[in-house]
OpenMM code with the backbone's topology and positions (N, CA, C; nanometers):
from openmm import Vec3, app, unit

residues = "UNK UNK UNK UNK UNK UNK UNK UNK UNK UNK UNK UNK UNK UNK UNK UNK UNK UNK UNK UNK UNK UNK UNK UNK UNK UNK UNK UNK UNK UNK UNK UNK UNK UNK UNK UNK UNK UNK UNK UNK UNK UNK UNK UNK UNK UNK UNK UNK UNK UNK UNK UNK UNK UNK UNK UNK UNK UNK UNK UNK UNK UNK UNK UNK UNK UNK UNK UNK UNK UNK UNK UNK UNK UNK UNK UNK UNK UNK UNK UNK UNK UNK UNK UNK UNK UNK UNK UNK UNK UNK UNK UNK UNK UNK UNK UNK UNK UNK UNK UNK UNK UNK UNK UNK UNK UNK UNK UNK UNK".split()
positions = [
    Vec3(7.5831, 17.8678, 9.0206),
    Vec3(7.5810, 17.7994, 8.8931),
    Vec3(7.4699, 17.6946, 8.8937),
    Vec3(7.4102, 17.7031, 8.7928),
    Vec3(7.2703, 17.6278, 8.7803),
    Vec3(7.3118, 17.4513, 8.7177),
    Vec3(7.2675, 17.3719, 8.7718),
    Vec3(7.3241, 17.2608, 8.7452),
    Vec3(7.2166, 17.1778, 8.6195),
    Vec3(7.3301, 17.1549, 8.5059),
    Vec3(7.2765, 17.0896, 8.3950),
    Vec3(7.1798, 16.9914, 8.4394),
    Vec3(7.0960, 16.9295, 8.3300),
    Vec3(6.9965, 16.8397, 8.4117),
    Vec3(7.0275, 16.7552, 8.3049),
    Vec3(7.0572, 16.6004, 8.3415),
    Vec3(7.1459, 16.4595, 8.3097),
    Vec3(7.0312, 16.4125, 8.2339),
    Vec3(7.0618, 16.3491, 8.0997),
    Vec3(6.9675, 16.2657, 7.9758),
    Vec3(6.9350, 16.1110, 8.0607),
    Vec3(6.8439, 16.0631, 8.0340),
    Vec3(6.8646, 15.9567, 8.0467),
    Vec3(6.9583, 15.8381, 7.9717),
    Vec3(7.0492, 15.7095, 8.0562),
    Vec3(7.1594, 15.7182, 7.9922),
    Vec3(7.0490, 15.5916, 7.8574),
    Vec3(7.1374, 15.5605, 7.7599),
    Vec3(7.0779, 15.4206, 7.6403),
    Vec3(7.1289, 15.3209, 7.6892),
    Vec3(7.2826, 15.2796, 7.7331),
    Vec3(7.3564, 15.2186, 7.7752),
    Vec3(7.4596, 15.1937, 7.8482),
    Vec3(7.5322, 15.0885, 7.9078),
    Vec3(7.6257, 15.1164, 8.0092),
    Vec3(7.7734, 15.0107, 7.9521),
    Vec3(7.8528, 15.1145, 7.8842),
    Vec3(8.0028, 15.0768, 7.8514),
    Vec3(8.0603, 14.9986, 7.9349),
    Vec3(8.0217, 14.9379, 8.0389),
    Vec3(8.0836, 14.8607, 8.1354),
    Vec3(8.0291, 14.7204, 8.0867),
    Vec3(7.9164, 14.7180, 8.0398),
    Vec3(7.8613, 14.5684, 8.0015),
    Vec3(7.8665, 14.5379, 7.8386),
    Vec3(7.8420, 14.6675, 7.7824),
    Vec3(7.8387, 14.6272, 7.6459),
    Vec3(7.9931, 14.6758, 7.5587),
    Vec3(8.1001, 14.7553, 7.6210),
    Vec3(8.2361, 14.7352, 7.5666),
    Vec3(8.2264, 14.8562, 7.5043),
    Vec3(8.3082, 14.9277, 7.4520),
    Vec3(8.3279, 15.0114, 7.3220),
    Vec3(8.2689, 15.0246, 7.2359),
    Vec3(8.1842, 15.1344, 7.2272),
    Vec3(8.0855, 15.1293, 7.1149),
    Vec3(8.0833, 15.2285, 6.9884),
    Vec3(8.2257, 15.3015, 6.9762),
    Vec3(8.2709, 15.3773, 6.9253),
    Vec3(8.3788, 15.3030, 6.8990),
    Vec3(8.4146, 15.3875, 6.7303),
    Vec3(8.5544, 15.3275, 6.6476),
    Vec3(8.6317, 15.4504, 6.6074),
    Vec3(8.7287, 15.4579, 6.5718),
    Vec3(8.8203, 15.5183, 6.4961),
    Vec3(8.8713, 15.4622, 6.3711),
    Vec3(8.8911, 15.5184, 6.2211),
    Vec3(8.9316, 15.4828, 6.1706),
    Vec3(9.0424, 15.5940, 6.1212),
    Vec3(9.1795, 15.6139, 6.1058),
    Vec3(9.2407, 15.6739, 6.0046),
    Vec3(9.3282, 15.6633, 5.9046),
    Vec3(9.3674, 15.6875, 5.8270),
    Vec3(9.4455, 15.7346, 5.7062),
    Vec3(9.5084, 15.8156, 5.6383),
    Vec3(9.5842, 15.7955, 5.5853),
    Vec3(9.6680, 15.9142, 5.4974),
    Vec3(9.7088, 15.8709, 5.3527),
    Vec3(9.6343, 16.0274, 5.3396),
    Vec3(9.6399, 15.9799, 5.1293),
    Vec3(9.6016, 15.8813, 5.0992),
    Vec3(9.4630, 15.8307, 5.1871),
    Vec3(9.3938, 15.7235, 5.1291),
    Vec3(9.4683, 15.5637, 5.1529),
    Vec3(9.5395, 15.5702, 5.2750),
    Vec3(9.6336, 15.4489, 5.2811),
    Vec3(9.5876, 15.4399, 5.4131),
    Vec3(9.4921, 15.3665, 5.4726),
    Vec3(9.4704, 15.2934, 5.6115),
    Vec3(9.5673, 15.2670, 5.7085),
    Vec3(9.5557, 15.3247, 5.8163),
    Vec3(9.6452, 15.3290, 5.9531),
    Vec3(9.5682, 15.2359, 6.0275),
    Vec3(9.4704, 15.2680, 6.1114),
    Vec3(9.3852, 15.2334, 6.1544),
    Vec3(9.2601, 15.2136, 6.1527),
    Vec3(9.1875, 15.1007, 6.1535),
    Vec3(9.0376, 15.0364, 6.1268),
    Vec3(8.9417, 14.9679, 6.1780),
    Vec3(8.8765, 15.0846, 6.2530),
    Vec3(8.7953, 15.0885, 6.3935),
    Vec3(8.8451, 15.0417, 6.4963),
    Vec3(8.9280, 15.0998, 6.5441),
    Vec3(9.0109, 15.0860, 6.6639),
    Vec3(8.9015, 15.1302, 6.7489),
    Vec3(8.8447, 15.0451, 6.8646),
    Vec3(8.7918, 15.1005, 6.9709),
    Vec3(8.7984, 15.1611, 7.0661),
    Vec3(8.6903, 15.2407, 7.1219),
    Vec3(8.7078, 15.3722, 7.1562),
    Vec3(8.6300, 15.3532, 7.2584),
    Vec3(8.6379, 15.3993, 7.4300),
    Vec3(8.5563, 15.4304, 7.4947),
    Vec3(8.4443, 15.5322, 7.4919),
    Vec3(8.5128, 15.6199, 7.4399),
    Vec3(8.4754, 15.7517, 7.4786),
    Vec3(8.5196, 15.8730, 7.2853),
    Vec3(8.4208, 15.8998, 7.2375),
    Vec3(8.4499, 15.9529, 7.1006),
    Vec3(8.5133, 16.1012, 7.0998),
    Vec3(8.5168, 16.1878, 7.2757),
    Vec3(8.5854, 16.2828, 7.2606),
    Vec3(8.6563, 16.2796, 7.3148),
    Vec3(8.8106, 16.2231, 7.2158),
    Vec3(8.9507, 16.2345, 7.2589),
    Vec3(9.0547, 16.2821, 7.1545),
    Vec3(9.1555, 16.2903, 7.1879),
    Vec3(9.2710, 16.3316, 7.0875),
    Vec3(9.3058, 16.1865, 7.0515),
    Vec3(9.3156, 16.1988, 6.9378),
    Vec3(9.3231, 16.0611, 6.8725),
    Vec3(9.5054, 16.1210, 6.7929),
    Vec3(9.6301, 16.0441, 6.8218),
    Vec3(9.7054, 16.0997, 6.7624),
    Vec3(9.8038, 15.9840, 6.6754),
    Vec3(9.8257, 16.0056, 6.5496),
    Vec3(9.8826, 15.9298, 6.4582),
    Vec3(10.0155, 15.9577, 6.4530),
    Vec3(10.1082, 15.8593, 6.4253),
    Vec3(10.3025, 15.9013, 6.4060),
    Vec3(10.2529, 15.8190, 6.2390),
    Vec3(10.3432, 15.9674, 6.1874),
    Vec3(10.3220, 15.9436, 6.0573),
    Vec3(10.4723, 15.8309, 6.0211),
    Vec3(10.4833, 15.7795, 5.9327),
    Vec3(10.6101, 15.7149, 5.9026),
    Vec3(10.6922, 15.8298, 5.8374),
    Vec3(10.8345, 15.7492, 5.8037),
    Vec3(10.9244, 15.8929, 5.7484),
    Vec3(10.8726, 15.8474, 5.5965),
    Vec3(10.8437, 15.7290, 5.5261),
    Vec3(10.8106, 15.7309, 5.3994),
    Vec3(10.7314, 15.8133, 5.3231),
    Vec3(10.5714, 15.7896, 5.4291),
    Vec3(10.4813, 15.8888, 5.3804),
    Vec3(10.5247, 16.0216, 5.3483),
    Vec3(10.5774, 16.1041, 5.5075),
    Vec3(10.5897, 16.2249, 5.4711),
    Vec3(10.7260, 16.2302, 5.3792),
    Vec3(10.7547, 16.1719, 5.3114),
    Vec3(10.8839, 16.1844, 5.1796),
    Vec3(10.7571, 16.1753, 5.0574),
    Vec3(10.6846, 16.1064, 5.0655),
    Vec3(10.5287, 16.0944, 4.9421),
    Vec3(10.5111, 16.2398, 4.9416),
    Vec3(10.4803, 16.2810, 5.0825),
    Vec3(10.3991, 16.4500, 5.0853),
    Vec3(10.4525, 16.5405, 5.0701),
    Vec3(10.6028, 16.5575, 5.0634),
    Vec3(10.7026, 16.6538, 5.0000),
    Vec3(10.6731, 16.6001, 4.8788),
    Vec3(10.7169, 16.5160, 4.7954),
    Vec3(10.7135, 16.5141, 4.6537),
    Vec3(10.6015, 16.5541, 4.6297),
    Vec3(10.4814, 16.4664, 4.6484),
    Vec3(10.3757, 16.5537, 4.6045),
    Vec3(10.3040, 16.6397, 4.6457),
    Vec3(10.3821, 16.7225, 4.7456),
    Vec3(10.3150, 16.8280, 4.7862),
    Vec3(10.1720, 16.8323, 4.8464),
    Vec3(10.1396, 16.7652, 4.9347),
    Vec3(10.0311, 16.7189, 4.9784),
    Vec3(10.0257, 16.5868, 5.1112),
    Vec3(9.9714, 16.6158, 5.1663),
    Vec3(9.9559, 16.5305, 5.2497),
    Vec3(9.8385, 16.5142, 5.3378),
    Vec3(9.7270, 16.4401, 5.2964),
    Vec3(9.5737, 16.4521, 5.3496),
    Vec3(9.5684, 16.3290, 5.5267),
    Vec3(9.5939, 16.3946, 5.6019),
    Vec3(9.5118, 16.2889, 5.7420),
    Vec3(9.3739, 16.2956, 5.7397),
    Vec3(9.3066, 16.1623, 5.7618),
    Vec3(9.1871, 16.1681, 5.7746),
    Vec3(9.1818, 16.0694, 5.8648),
    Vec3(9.0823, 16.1590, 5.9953),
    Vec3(9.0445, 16.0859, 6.1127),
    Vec3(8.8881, 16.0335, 6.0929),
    Vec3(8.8145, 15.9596, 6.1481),
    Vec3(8.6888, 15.9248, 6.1220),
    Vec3(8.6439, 15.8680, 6.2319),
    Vec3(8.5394, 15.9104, 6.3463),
    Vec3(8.5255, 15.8484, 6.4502),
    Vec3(8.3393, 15.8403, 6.4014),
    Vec3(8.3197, 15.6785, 6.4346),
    Vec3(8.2330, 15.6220, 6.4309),
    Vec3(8.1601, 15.5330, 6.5536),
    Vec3(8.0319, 15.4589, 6.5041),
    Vec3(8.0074, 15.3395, 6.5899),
    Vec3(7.9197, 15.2844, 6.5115),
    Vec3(7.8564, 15.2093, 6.6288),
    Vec3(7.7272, 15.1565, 6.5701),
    Vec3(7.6103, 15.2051, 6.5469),
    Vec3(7.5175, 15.1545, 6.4436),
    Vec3(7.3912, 15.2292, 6.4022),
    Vec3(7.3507, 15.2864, 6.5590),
    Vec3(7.3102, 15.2168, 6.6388),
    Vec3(7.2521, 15.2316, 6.7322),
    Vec3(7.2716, 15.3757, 6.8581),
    Vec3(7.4454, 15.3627, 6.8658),
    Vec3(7.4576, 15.4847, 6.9022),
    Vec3(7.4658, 15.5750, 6.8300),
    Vec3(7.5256, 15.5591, 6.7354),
    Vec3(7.4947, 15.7015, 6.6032),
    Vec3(7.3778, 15.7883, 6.6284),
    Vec3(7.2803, 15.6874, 6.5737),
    Vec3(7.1300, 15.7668, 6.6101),
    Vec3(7.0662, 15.8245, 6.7679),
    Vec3(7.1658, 15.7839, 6.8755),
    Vec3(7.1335, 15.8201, 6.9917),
    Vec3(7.1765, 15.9565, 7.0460),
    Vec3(7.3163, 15.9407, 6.9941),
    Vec3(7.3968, 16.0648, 6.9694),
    Vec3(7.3409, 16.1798, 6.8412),
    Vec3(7.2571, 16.1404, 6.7840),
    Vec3(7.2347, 16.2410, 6.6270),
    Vec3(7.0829, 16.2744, 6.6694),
    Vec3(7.0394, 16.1792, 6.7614),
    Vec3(6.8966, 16.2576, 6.8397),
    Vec3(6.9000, 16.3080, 6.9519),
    Vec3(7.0338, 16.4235, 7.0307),
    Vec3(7.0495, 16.4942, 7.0782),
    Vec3(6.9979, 16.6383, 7.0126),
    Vec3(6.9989, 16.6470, 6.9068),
    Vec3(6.9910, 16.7497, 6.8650),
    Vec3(6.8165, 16.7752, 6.8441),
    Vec3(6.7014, 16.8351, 6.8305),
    Vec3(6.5769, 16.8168, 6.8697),
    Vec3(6.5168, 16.8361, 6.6635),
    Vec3(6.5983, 16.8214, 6.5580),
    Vec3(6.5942, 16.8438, 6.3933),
    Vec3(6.6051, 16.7410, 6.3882),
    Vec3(6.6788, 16.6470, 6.4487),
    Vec3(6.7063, 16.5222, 6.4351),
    Vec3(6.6104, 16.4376, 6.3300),
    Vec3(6.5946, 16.3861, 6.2188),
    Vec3(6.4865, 16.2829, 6.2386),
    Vec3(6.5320, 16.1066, 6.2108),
    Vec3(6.6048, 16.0267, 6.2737),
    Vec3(6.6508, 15.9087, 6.2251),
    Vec3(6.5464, 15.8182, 6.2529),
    Vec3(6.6042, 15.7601, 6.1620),
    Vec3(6.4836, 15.5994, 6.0965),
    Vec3(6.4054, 15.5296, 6.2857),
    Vec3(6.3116, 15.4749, 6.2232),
    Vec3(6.2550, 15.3913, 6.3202),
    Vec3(6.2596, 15.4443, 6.4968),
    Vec3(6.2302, 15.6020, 6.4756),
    Vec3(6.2118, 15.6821, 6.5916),
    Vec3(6.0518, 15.7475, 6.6278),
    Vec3(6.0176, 15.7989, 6.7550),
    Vec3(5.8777, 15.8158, 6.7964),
    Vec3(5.9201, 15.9718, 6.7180),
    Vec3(6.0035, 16.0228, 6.6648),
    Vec3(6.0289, 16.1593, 6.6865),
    Vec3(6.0233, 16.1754, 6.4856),
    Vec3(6.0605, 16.0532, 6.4138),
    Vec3(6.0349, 16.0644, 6.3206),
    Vec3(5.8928, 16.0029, 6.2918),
    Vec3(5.8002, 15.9633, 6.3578),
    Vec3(5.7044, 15.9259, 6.3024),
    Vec3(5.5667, 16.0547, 6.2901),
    Vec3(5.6086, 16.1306, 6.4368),
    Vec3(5.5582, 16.2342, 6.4643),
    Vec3(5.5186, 16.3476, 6.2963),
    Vec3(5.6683, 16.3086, 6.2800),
    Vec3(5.7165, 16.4360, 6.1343),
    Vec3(5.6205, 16.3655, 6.0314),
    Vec3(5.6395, 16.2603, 6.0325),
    Vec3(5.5756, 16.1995, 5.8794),
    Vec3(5.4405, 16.1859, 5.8827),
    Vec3(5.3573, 16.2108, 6.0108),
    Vec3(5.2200, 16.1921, 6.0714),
    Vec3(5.1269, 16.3440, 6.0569),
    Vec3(5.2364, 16.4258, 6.0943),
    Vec3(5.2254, 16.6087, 6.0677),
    Vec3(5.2302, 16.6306, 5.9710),
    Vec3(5.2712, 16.5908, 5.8497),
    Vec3(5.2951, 16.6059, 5.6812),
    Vec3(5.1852, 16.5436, 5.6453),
    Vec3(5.1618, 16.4181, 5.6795),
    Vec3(5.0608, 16.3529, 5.6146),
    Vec3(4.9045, 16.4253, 5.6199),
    Vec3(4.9024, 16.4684, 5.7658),
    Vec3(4.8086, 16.5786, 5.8118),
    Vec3(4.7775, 16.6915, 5.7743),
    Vec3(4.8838, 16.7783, 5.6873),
    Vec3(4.8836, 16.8950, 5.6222),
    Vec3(4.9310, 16.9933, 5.7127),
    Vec3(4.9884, 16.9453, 5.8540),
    Vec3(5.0316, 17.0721, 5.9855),
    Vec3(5.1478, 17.1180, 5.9654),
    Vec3(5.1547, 17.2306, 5.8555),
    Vec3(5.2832, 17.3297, 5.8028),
    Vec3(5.3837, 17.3468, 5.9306),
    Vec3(5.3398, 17.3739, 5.9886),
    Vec3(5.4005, 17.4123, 6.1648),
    Vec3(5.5432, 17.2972, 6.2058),
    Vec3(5.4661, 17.1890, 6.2241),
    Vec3(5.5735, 17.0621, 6.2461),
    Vec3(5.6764, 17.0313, 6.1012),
    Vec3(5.5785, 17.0602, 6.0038),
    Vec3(5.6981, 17.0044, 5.9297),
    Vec3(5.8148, 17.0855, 5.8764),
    Vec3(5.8249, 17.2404, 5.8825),
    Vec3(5.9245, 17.3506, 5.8725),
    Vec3(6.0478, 17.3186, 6.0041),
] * unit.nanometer
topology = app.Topology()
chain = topology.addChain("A")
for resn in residues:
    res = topology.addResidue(resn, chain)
    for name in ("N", "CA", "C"):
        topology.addAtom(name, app.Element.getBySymbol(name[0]), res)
């Protein structure tokens, strides 16, 4: 087995804390609001009350909404994994807007 080859890291959760949030809700009624998060891939699990789900029988419906977030900073660190990426105030978006300006069809498709 060929061994993945490691990113360089942005930061170290040991000095700067939780840099990821959670927020959720149901039917638009706030549970939780950015609850911090070590780590953004986890099972995040909610106990609904018995009220609500008496709301979601009557009205037949019942929407959970999970929302895992952070800060600008890792957002864009995490969203420039992907190599389409282009977020604000990056060497990777200036490239794009430098190739357009240039007329180089190639980079900017």
């Amino acid at each position: 087995m060929q061994k993945r080859r490691s990113i360089e890291p942005t930061y170290d959760s040991r000095k700067t804390g939780p840099r990821y949030h959670v927020t959720s809700d149901i039917n638009g009624r706030i549970i939780t609001w950015h609850q911090p998060l070590d780590d953004p891939f986890v099972r995040h699990t909610l106990h609904i009350h018995w009220r609500d789900l008496l709301r979601g029988l009557v009205r037949r419906s019942l929407t959970v909404t999970v929302r895992v977030g952070g800060d600008r900073d890792i957002v864009n660190d995490v969203l420039e994994l992907d190599a389409n990426a282009l977020v604000p105030c990056s060497t990777r978006r200036d490239a794009f807007n430098f190739s357009i300006l240039r007329g180089d069809s190639e980079a900017a498709e």
